[in-house]
VMD Tcl script that draws the C-alpha trace (Angstrom):
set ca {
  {130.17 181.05 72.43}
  {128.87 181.82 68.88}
  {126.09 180.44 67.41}
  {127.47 176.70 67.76}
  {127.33 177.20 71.42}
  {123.75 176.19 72.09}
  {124.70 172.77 70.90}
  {127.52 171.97 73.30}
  {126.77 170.86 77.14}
  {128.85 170.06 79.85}
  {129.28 167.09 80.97}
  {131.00 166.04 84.76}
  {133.37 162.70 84.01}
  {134.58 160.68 87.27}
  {137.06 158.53 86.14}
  {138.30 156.35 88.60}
  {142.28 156.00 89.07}
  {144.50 153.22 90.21}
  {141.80 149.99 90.80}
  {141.10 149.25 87.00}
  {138.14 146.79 88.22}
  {135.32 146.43 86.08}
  {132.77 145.91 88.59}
  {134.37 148.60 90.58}
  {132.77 150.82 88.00}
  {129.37 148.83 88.11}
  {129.53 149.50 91.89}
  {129.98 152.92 91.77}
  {127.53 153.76 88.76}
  {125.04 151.69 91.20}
  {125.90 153.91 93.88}
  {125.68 156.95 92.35}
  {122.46 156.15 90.79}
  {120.63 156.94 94.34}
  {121.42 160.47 94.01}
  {120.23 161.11 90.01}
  {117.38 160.29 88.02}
  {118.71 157.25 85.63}
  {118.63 159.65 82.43}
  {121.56 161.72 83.43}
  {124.12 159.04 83.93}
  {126.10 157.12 81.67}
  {128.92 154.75 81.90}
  {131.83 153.65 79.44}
  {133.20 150.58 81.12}
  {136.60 150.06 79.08}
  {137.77 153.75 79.69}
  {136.86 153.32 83.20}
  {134.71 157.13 83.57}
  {131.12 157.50 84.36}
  {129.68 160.77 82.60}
  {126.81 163.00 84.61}
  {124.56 165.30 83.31}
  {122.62 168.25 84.57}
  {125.22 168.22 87.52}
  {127.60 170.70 89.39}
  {131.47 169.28 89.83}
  {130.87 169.54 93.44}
  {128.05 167.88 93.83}
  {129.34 164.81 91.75}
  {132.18 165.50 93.93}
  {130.66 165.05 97.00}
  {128.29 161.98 95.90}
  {131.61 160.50 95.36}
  {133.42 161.08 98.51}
  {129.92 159.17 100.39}
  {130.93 156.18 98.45}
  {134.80 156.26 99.42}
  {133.49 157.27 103.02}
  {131.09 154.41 103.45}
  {134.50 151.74 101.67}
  {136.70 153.02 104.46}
  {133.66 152.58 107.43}
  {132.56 149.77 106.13}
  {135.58 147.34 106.81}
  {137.21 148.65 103.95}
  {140.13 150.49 105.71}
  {143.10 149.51 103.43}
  {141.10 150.30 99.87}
  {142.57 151.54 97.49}
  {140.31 154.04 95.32}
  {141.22 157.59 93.85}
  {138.93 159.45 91.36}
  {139.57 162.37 89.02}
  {136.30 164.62 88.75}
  {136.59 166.91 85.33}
  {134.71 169.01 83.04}
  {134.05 168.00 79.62}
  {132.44 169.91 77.18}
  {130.12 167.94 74.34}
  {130.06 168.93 71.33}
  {126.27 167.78 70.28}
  {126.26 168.16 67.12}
  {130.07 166.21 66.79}
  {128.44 163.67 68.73}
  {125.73 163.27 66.50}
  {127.75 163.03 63.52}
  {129.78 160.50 64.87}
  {126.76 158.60 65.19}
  {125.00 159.26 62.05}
  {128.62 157.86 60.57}
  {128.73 154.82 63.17}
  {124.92 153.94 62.09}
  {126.06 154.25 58.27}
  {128.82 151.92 58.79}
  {126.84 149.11 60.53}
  {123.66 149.60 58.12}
  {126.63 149.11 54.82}
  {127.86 146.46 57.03}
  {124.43 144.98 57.54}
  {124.00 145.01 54.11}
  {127.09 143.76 53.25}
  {126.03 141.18 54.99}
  {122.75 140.12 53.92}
  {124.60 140.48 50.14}
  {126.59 137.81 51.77}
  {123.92 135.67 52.73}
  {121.65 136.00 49.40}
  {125.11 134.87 47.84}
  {125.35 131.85 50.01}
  {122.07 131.00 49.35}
  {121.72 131.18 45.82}
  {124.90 128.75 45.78}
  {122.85 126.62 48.36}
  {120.31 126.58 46.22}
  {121.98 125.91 43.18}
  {124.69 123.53 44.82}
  {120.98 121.73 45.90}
  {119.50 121.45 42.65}
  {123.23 119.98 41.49}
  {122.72 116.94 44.33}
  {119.35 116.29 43.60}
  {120.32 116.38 39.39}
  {123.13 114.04 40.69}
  {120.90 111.97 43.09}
  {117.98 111.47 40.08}
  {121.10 110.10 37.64}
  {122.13 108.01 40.16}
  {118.58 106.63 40.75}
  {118.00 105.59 37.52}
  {121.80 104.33 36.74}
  {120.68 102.09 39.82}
  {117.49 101.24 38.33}
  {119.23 100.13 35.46}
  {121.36 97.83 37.30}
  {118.64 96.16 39.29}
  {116.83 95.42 36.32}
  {120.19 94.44 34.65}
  {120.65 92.29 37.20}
  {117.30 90.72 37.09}
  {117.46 89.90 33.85}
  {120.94 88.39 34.37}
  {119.25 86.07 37.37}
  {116.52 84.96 35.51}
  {119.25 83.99 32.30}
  {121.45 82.48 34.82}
  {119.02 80.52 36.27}
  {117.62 79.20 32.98}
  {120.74 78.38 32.08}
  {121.05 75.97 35.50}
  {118.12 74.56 34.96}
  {118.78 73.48 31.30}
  {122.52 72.46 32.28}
  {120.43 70.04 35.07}
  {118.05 68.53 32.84}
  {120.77 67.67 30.33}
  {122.50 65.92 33.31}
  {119.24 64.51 33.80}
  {119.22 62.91 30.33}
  {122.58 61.75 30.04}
  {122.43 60.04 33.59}
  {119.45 58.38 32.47}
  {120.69 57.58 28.89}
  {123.55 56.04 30.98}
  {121.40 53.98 33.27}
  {119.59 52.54 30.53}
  {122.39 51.61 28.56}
  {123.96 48.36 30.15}
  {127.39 48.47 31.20}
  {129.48 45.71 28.56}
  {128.32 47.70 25.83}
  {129.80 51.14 27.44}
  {133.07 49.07 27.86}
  {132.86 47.91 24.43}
  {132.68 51.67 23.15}
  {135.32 52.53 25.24}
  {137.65 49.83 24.23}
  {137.20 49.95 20.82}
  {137.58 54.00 20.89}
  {141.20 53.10 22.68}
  {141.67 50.38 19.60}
  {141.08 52.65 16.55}
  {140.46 56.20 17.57}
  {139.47 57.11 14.08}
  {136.87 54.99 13.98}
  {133.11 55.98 15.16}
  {130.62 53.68 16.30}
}
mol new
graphics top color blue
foreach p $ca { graphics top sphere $p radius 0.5 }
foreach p [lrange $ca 0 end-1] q [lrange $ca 1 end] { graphics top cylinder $p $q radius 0.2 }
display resetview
């Protein structure tokens, strides 16, 4: 095989034809794990194919044919299940590149990411400081008012009491004076109107 060869191993895929169950993959994989130390089995659910390691084809072959065996004794008579049992080869050091590139692409995308976030947060932060600048102006603008507005009360209220005491005076000027001379001021002011008295 070369000098690469050392780095490729073989590797026995079941892939299992016809039922494209998900659990019917769990099930197997579950199954097959009685007959293998967990290390040398994988599984890649969405392609349907469980991958064994440090295996012969026939005796993945015949760990297989004890789990259709035991679906058609076990009241499973009409199941439908077919496998295909191959031979792949690996290509470690492939395999390893792929994931040195996979694990670059999520660490830039991590990063990318956490670029992302320090973005967000410095515009938190200075969208933050903005409010509370806004919310400090608004304080004292409200401040302002309240003390406007007391000031306004206290004029306004001056200016009752002051309208009331001159009301005060006048109805008392107006008691005192007796009534034939208010209709003598008032007749005479209809008489000459030019004329004070």
């Amino acid at each position: 095989m070369g000098k690469s060869g050392k780095f490729i191993k073989e590797v026995v895929v079941v892939r299992i034809l016809q039922n494209h169950d998900k659990g019917q993959v769990y099930a197997l994989r579950n199954f097959l794990r009685k007959f293998t130390a967990p290390k040398n089995i994988s599984v890649n659910i969405d392609a349907f194919q469980i991958y064994f390691e440090n295996h012969s084809v026939k005796e993945v072959n015949n760990f297989v044919d004890r789990y259709k065996r035991g679906l058609s004794h076990a009241g499973h008579g009409g199941y439908r299940f077919d496998t295909e049992i191959i031979v792949r080869k690996v290509d470690l050091e492939a395999e390893l590149r792929n994931c040195r590139i996979q694990r670059d692409a999520l660490e830039q995308e991590l990063e990318s990411e956490r670029q992302h976030e320090a973005e967000l947060g410095d515009k938190w932060g200075s969208d933050r400081r903005k409010y509370e600048k806004d919310n400090d102006s608004l304080r004292r603008r409200v401040r302002r008012l309240d003390t406007s507005l007391g000031r306004q009360e206290q004029e306004y209220d001056l200016m009752v009491m002051a309208e009331r005491e001159e009301r005060q005076q006048l109805l008392q000027r107006w008691r005192r004076t007796p009534v034939w001379r208010v209709a003598w001021q008032r007749l005479l002011a209809r008489v000459s109107p030019g004329r004070n008295s």
